[in-house]
DRENPA-3360 file (N, C-alpha, C; in nm, 2 decimals, always signed):
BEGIN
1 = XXXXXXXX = +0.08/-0.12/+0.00/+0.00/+0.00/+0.00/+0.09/+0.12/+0.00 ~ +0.05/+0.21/-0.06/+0.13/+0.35/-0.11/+0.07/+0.44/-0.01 ~ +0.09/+0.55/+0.09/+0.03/+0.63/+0.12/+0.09/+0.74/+0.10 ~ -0.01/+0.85/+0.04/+0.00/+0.98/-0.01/-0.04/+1.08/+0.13 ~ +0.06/+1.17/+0.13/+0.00/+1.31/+0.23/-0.05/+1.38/+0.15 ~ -0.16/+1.46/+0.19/-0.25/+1.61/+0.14/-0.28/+1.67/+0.24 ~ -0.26/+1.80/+0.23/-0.25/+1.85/+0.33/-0.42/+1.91/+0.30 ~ -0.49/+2.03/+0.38/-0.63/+2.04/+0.41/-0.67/+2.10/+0.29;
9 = XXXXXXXX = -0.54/+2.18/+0.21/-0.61/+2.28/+0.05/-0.64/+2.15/+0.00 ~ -0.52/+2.11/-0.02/-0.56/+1.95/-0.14/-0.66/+1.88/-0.16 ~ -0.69/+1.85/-0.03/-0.79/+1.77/+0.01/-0.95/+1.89/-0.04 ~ -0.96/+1.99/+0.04/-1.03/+2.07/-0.04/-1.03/+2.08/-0.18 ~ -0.98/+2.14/-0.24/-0.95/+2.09/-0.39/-0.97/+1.98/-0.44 ~ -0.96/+1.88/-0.43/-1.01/+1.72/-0.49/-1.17/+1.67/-0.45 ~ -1.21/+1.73/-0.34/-1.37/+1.73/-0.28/-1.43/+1.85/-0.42 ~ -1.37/+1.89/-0.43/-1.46/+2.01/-0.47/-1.45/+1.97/-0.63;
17 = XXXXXXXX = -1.37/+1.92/-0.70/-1.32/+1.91/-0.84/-1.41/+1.74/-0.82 ~ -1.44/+1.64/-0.74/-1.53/+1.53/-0.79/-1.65/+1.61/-0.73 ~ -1.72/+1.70/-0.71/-1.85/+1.74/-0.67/-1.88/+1.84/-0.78 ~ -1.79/+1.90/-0.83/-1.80/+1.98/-0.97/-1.86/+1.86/-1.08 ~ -1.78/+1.77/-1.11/-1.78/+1.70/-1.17/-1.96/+1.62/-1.14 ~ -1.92/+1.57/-1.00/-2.08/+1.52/-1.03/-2.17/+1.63/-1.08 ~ -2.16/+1.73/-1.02/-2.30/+1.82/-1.07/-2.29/+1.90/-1.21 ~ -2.17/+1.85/-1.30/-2.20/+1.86/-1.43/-2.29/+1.73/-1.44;
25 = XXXXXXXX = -2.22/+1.60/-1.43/-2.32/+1.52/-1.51/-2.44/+1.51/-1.51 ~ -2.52/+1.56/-1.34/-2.62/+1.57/-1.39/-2.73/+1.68/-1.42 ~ -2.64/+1.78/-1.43/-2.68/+1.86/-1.49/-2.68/+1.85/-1.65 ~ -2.65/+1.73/-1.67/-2.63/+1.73/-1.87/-2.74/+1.58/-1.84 ~ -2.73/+1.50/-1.77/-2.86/+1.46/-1.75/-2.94/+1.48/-1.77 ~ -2.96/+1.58/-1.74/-3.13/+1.70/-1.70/-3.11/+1.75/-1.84 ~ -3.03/+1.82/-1.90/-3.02/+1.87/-2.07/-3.09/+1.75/-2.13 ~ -3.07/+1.64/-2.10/-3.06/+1.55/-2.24/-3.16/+1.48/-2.19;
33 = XXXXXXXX = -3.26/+1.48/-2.06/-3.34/+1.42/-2.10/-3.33/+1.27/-2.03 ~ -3.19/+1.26/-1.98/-3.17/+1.09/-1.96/-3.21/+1.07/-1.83 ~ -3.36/+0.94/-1.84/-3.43/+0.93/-1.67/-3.36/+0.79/-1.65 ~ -3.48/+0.76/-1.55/-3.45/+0.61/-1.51/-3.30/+0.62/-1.39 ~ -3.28/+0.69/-1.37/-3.14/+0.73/-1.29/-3.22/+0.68/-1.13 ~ -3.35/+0.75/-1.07/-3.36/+0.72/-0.90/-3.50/+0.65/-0.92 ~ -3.57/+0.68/-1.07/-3.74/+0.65/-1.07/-3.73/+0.61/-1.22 ~ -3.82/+0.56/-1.21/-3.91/+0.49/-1.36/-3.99/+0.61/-1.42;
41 = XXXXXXXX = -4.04/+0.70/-1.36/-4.13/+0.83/-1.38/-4.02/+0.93/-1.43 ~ -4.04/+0.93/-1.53/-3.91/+1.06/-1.60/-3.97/+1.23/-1.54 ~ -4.08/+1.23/-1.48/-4.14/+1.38/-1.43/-4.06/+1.31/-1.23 ~ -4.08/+1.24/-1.22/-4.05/+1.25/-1.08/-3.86/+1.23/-1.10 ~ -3.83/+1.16/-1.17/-3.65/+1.15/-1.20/-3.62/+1.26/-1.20 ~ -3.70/+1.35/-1.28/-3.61/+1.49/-1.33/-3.65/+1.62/-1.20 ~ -3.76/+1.53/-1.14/-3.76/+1.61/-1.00/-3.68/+1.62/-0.87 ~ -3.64/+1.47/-0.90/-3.48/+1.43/-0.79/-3.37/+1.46/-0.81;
49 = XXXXXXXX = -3.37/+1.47/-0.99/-3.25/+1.51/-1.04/-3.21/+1.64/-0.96 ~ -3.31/+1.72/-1.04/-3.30/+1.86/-0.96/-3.29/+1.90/-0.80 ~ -3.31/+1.78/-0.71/-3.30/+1.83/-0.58/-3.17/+1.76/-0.53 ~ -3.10/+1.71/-0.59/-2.91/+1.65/-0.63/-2.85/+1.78/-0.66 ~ -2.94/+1.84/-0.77/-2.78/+1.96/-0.84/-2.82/+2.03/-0.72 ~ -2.95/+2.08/-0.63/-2.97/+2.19/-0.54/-2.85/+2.12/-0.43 ~ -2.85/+2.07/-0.36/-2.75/+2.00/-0.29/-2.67/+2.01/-0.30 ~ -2.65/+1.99/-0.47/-2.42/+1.97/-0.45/-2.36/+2.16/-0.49;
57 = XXXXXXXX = -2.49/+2.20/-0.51/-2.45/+2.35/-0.51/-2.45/+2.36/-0.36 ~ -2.54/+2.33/-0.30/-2.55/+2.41/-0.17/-2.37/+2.33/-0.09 ~ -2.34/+2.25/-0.10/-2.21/+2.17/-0.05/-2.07/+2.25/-0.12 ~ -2.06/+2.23/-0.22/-1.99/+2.35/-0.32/-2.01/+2.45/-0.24 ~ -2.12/+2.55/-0.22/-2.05/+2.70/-0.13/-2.05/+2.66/+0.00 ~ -2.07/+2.56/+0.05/-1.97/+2.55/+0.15/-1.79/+2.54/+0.12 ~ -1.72/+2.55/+0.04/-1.62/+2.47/-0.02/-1.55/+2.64/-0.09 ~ -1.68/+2.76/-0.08/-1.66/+2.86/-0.17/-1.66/+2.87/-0.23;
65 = XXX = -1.75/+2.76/-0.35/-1.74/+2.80/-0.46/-1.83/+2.89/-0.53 ~ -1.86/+2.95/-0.65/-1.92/+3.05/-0.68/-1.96/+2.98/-0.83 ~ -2.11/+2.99/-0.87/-2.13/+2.98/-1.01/-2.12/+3.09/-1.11;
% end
């Protein structure tokens, strides 16, 4: 086993760069239409979808980020 140090920016920085990332994808999710992700109901999917991107925004400015 290999262990890596990161110190607390890093670590910040790497949380925030896979949470960016998640909330593009589903935010292009939501563009395109693609359900079946939490529900069978593409009106209730695209309603969960939406309460994911609210979330990883609201986590993100914790983190400072800004859109």
């Amino acid at each position: 086993m290999i262990m890596i140090e990161v110190n607390d920016e890093q670590l910040n920085e790497l949380v925030v760069a896979d949470l960016q990332q998640s909330l593009q994808g589903l935010r292009q999710d939501l563009e395109e239409g693609r359900g079946g992700i939490w529900s069978h109901d593409p009106k209730e999917d695209r309603k969960i979808i939406k309460k994911h991107i609210k979330a990883l925004k609201l986590v993100l400015e914790h983190y400072g980020w800004e859109e």
